[in-house]
N, C-alpha and C positions, 0 to 999 in steps of 0.2 A: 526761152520765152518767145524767140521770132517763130517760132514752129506753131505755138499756142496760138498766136494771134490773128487774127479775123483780117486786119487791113495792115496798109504797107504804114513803115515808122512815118508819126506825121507831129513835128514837136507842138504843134498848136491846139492838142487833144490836152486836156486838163490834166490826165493823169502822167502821160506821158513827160509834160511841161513841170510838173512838183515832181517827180522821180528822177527825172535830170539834176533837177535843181539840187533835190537833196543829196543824192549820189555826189554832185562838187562840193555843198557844205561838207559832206561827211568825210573825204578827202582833204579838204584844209583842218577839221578835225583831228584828223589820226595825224597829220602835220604837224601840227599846232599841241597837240597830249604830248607828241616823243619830243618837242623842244622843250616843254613845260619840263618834264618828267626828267630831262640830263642837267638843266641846268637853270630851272626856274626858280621866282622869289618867290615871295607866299604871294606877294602885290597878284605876280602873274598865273600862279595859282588859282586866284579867287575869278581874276578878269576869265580866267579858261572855263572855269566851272559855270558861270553865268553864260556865255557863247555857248558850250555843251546843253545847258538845258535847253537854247532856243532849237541848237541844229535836231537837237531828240525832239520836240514838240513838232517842227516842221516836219521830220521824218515820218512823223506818226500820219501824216495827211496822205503820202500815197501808199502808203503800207495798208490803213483800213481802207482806200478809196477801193485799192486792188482787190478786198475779199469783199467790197462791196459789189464790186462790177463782176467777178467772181459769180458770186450768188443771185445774182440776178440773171445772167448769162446763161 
């Protein structure tokens, strides 16, 4: 992707700034499934599945922004 792009990494670009962001939720994600998944209650379960949908909804904000800036480009 550094090869695609237009200007040097600059974290204060919107898209740049939600793709970081989500890339760290998504890593305490896959954290946070293989804890659940070896030795979890249902309690922690339920608690994972509700974080999971926030970190996918967040996700979703630079994954279209990209095929937005994409298609504009």
């Amino acid at each position: 992707m550094h090869a695609l792009a237009k200007g040097p990494f600059d974290l204060r670009e919107p898209h740049t700034l939600t793709g970081q962001l989500a890339l760290w939720l998504m890593l305490a994600h896959a954290v946070w499934a293989t804890r659940v998944a070896r030795r979890g209650s249902e309690a922690a379960r339920a608690g994972f599945h509700r974080y999971s949908l926030v970190v996918w909804c967040f996700w979703l904000i630079p994954y279209f922004g990209g095929m937005f800036l994409g298609m504009r480009g």
